[in-house]
N, C-alpha and C positions, 0 to 999 in steps of 0.2 A: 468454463469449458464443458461440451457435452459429449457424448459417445454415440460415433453413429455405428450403424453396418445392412449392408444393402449386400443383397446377394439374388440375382439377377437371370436368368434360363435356367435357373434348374429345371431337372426331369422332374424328381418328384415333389408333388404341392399337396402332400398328405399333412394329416394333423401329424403326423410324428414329425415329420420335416420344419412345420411351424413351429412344435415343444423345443426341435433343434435350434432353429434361428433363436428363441426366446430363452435358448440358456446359454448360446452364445454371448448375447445382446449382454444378458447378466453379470458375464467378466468384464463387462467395462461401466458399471452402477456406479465404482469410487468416480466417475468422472463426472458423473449426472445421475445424484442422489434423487432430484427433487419429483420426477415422474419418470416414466415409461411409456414409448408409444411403438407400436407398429402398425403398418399399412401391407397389406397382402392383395397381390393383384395378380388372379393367375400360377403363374410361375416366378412373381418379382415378392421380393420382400424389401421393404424399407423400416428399421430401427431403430430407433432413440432414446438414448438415456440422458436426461435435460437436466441441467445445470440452471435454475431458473437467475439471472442477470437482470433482463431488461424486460417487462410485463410478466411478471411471474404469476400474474391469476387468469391471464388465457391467452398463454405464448405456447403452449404446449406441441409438443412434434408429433409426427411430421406435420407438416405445412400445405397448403393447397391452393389453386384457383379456387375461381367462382365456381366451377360447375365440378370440380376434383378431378378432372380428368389429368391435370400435372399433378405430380405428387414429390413433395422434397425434404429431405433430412438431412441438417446443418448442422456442423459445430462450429462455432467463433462468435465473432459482431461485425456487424455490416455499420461502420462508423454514419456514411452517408446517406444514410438508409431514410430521413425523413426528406432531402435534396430530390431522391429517387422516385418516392411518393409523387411527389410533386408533379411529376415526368409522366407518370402513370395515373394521371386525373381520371379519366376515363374506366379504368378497375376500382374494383371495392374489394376491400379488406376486413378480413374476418378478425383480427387480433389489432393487438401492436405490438407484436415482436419484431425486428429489426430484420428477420431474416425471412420474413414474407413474402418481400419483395421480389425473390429470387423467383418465385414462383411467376411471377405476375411480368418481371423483365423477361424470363424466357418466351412465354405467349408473345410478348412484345417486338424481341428484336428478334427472337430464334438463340443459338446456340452463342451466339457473339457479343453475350451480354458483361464477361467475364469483368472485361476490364473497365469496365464501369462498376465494381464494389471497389469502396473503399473499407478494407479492413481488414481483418483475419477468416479464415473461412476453408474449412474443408467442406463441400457438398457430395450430392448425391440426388441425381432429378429423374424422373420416371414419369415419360409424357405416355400415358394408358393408350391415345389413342392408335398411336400404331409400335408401342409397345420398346419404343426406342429410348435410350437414358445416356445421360453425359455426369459424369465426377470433373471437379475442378478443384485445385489446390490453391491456395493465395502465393502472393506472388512471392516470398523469401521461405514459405513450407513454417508461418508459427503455430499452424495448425499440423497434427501429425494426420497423415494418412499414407493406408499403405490397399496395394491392389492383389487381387490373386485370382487364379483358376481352378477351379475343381475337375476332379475326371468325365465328369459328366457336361462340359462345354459352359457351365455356369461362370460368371464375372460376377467377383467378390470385391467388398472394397470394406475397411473396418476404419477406425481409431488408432486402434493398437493392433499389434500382430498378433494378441492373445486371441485376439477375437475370429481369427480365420488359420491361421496357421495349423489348426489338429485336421481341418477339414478341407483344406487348398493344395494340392499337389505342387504349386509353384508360387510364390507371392515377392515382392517386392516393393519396397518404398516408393509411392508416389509422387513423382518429382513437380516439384513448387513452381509455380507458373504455369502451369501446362491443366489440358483440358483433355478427357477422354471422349470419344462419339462413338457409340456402339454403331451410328451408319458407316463412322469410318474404321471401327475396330482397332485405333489405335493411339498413341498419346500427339497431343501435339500444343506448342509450347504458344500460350495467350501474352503471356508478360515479354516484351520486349523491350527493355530501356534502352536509353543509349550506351549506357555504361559498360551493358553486358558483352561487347563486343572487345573487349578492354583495350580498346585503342586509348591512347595517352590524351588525357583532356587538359585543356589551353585556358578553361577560363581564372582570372584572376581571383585572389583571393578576397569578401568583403565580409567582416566578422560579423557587419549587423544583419549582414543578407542570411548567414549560418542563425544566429540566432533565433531569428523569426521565424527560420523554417523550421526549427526545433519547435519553437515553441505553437504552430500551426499544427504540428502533430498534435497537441492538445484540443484546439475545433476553428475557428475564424479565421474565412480568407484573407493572406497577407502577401508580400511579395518578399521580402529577405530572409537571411537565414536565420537570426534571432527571432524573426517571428514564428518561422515555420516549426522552428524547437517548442516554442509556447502553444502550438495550432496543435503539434504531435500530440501535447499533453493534453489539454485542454476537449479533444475528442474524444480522446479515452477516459473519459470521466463520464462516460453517457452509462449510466447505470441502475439501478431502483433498487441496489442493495448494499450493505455497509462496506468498505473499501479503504485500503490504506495503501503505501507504499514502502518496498522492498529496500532496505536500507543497509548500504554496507560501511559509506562512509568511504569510500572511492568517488571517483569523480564523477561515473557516469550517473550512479545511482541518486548520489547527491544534488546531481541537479535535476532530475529527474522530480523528488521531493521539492527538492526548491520552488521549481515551476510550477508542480502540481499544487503548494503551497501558496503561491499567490494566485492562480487561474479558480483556487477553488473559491474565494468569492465572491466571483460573477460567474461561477456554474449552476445550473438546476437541481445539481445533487447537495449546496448547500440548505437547500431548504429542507433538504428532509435529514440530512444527517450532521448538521452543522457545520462552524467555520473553522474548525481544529482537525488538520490533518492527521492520522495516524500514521508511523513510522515502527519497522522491525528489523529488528538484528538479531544475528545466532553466531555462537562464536565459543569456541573454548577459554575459560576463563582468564582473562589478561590478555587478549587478542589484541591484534591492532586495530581490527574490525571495529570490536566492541567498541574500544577509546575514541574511534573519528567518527563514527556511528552516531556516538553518545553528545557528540562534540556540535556534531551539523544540527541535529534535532535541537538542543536546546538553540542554535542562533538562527531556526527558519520557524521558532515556536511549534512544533510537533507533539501530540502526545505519544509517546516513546517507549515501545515495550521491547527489554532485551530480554533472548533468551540461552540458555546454557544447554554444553552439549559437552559429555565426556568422550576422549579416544573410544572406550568401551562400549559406550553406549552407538558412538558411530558404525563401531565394526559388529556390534548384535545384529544392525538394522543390513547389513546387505545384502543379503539374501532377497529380500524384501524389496530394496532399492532398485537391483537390479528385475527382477521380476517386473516393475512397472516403467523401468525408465526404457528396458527391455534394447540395452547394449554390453557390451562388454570393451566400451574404450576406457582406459583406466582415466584419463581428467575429465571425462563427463560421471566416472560415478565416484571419483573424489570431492565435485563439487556437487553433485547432485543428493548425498549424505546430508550432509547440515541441509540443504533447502527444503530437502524431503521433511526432516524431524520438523524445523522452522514452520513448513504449511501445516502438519497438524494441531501446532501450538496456536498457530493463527485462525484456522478452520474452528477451535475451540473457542474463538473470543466471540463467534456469529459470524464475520469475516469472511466475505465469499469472493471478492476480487481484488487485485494488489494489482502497481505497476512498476515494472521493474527494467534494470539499466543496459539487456543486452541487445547488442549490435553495434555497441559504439566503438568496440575496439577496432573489428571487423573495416568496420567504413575509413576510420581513420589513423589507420595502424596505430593502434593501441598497444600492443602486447611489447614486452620487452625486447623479444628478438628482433622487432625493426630498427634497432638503433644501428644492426650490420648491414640493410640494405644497402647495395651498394650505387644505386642508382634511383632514378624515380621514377625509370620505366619497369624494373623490378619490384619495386615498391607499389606502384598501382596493382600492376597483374597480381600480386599478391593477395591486395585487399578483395580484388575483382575473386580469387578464386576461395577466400574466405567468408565472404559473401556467399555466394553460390552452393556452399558447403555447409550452412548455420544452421539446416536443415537437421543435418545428422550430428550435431552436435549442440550447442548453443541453447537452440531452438528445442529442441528436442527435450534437454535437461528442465531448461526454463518450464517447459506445457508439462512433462509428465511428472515432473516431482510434485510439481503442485497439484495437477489434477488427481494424484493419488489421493488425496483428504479432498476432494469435489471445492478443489479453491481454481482462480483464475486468474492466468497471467498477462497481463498485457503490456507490450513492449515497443515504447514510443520513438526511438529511433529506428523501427523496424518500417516507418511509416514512409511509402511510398514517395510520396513529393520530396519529405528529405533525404531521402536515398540519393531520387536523382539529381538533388542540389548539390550535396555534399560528394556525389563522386563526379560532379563536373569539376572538380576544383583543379587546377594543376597542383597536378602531386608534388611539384617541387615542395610547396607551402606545406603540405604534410609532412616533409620528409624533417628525420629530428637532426637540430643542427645546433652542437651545447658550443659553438662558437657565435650564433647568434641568442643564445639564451634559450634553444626551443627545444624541447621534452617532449614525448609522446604526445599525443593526441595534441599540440600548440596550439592548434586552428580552433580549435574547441574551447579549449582552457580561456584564450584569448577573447575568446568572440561573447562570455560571460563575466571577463575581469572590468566590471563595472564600479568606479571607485565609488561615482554620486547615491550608486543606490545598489551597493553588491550584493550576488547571488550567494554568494559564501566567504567562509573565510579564508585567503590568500593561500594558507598552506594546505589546507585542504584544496583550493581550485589545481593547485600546483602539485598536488599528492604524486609519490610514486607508483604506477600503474603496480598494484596487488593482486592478483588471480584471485579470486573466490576460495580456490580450494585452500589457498596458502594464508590470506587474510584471515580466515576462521580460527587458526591458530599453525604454526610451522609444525607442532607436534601432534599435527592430524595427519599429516599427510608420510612423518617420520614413524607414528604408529600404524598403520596400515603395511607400510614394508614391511616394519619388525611383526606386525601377525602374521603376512603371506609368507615370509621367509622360515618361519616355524611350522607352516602347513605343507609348504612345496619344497620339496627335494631337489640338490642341483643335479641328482642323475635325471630327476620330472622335467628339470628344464633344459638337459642337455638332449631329453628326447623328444620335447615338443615339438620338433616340425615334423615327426610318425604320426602323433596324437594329433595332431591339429596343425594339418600338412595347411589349409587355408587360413591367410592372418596368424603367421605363427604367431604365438605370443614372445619376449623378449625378455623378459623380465620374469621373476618370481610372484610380484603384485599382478601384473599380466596376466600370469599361468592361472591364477586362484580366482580373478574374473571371471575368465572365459570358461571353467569350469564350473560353476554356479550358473550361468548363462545355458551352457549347454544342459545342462539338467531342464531346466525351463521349456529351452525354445532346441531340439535335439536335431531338426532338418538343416539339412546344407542351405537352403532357400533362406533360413531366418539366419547363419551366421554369415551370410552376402550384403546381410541390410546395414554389417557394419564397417566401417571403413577404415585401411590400417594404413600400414607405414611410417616410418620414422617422423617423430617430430620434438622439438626442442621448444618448451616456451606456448606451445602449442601453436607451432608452427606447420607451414605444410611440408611437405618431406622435400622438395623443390626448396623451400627458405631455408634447411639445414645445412643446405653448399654455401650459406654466408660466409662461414667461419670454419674451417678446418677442424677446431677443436669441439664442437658440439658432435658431429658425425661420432667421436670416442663417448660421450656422456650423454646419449639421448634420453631425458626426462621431459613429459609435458611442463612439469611445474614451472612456474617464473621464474623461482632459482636458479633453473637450471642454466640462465643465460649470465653466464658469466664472465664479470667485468663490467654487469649494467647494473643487476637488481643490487640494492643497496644489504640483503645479506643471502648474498649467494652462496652453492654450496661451495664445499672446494674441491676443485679438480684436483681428480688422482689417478694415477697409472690405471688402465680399466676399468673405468670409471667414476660415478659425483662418490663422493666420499657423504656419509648419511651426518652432516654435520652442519653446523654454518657458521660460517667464514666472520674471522670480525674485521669489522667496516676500517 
């Protein structure tokens, strides 16, 4: 991952102004250690801090045409970026970096090039000759960006909110799929699937058609969904630097490894970095993580680094955590803890890009709290608006814990074709039904339960869906109460909706976030970029009318759904009781 920031009509284009943009630029270095660029045109400023990935000795940003008159600065990978060359016979290329193109499709088609990248990608294009610029998001936001104004009619656009927030009168989150035109001054949305309209889809279920599409997120056109799983993975392997995979030892992550495991000896990156997959886990000692973790690497042959993380050690790091993950939702910085600690340990081995297992729940109701859907027309909209939302959550945790130590994440179910495979499905087929045998995510599990030549082992394929935050150990997320509960007062949180009339907080762990948050980030504008409401399971506040009894006990964690998760808390008069229940 790299760090952009483009700040666009300013009045003034003094050298102070430029020292400005370049200490900006600077707050965002952990995400793109390896150089520094800017481009200064006038009143435009384009900046880069590069994460060198894929031609690291002259992919350097920003980016240009033939004659420089376009000028562009990218963070992500453009998967089909050598397909796109191809299209573009006619331009000549200064680099091989993957995200050049962008340069060269604009000249080509104009502003309506969007949807033709395949991959991740926040931009930023600046055509000199009549001083006009377009920002584009990829289409699920696994790229962070965010947009703002200054008082002087300037149009800002950053990485992170660190990087504009002291100097933007107004800012907000860039929403994913959507494309900005300074001709037309305003956002308008490129990604259009069919999905998103969340009308209930019809088509039948075929586990080898899911598979393929899985594995097509890896690179090779196919047509089913077992391949496209294999296609997802297999293109995220385009890289020219050392690389492993995020392993927790759940199902999504574990196949993810699986796949990448076999795809890596017909990739290109076996020849430079061998045929032995790397795998990582972090976990409080005796986790469950750690033991299914430890379990899948040794039967997909993985070289296997676990690492350790105390309660203690979790709760020194938040301060810090939240600074960069730059929320205050309490399950994106319970699991964004261990993955944060986990990339620097990884960032230490040389290790500069990982793939890792989110958006699988998302697609195909994962999480525990679907076991109360009461319908399947409930059950998609659901998925449809946890989708939509992985943005500020998910997505969010995934890019910025890791890009704090300049590591990179990329995330194979997030991959475009399988999205729209996987949510044509009739939701009936998703929906859990333990009178036919079928558990979360079934259609998934199923469409990899390969006896002649299996992905994994059986109770792993069949694992019970674990949150992150609670996999790492159940007494991470029981130590975190017990520190917040000793720093916040219950008169602090019987008067938080005075203190923080917006997104009250709800909770004591709540209270002690959004108070470190607000130190940080102190404008009304940066705590709008985060989103509240009740949720159970990490549910959306709409799924928590399943059950009557969650509305009393709202906790994100998976415990929290109880009567599913195999050690849930236990319900008690006003609330989960900090304990867990035996099975």
């Amino acid at each position: 991952m790299c760090g952009i920031l483009a700040v666009l009509g300013c009045i003034d284009n003094s050298q102070a102004k430029r020292s400005r943009i370049i200490e900006l630029s600077r707050r965002l270095r952990h995400r793109g250690p390896d150089w520094s660029g800017l481009h200064c045109h006038q009143n435009c400023y384009l900046s880069h801090q590069r994460l060198a990935i894929v031609d690291p000795t002259s992919g350097d940003q920003p980016l240009y045409n033939e004659d420089k008159t376009v000028v562009v600065t990218v963070n992500g990978e453009i998967y089909n970026h050598k397909q796109l060359r191809e299209k573009l016979s006619s331009h000549q290329f200064r680099t091989g970096s993957d995200c050049e193109v962008i340069a060269h499709l604009y000249e080509e088609y104009g502003e309506d090039f969007v949807d033709m990248l395949d991959g991740m990608f926040s931009f930023v294009l600046l055509d000199t000759r009549d001083k006009s610029f377009i920002a584009a998001r990829d289409a699920i936001g696994i790229t962070p960006l965010y947009i703002g104004w200054g008082l002087d009619g300037s149009v800002w656009f950053a990485s992170e909110m660190k990087a504009l927030s002291d100097d933007c009168e107004q800012f907000m989150s860039f929403l994913p799929g959507h494309i900005y035109s300074s001709k037309q001054g305003a956002l308008r949305r490129w990604y259009n699937p069919p999905w998103y309209s969340e009308k209930i889809p019809s088509t039948p279920y075929d586990p080898k058609v899911l598979r393929e599409a899985f594995e097509k997120a890896f690179s090779k056109p196919s047509t089913g969904i077992l391949v496209l799983i294999l296609l997802a993975v297999f293109k995220r392997l385009m890289t020219d630097v050392p690389f492993g995979v995020l392993l927790s030892g759940g199902l999504d992550s574990s196949l993810v490894a699986a796949v990448a495991a076999r795809q890596l000896a017909n990739s290109e990156v076996a020849c430079q970095w061998g045929l032995q997959l790397h795998t990582f886990c972090i976990g409080l000692k005796g986790s469950p993580d750690l033991k299914a973790a430890k379990e899948v690497a040794d039967y997909i042959g993985t070289r296997h680094h676990e690492f350790h993380f105390t309660v203690q050690e979790g709760i020194d790091a938040l301060e810090e955590v939240i600074y960069h993950i730059e929320t205050y939702d309490v399950t994106t910085i319970r699991a964004s803890t261990p993955m944060f600690l986990m990339s620097r340990k990884i960032k230490s081995l040389g290790v500069k890009m990982v793939l890792s297992g989110e958006g699988s729940d998302e697609i195909f109701g994962g999480y525990l709290y679907f076991h109360k859907a009461p319908n399947k027309e409930e059950f998609h909209e659901e998925t449809c608006q946890k989708i939509k939302a992985l943005h500020l959550y998910d997505c969010l945790r995934a890019n910025k814990s890791t890009s704090a130590w300049g590591l990179e994440a990329r995330v194979p179910f997030l991959d475009k074709e399988f999205i729209n495979i996987a949510m044509s499905i009739d939701p009936e087929w998703k929906m859990i039904r333990p009178d036919l045998g079928r558990i979360e995510k079934w259609i998934l599990r199923n469409a990899f339960d390969d006896d002649k030549k299996p992905y994994l082992p059986k109770h792993i394929l069949y694992r019970q869906k674990e949150q992150f935050s609670d996999g790492v150990g159940y007494s991470w997320i029981d130590g975190l109460k017990d520190h917040a509960n000793k720093l916040v007062t219950d008169a602090m949180l019987i008067n938080a909706n005075f203190i923080y009339p917006e997104n009250t907080p709800t909770t004591k762990e709540g209270y002690y976030y959004r108070t470190i948050f607000e130190k940080f980030f102190p404008k009304n504008a940066a705590r709008s970029t985060v989103p509240g409401g009740p949720s159970v399971a990490c549910s959306t506040a709409k799924a928590v009318e399943w059950d009557a009894a969650w509305s009393e006990n709202p906790d994100p964690s998976g415990r929290a759904a109880l009567g599913v998760h195999a050690s849930a808390y236990e319900a008690q008069k006003g609330g989960i009781a900090g304990k867990i229940a035996i099975p």
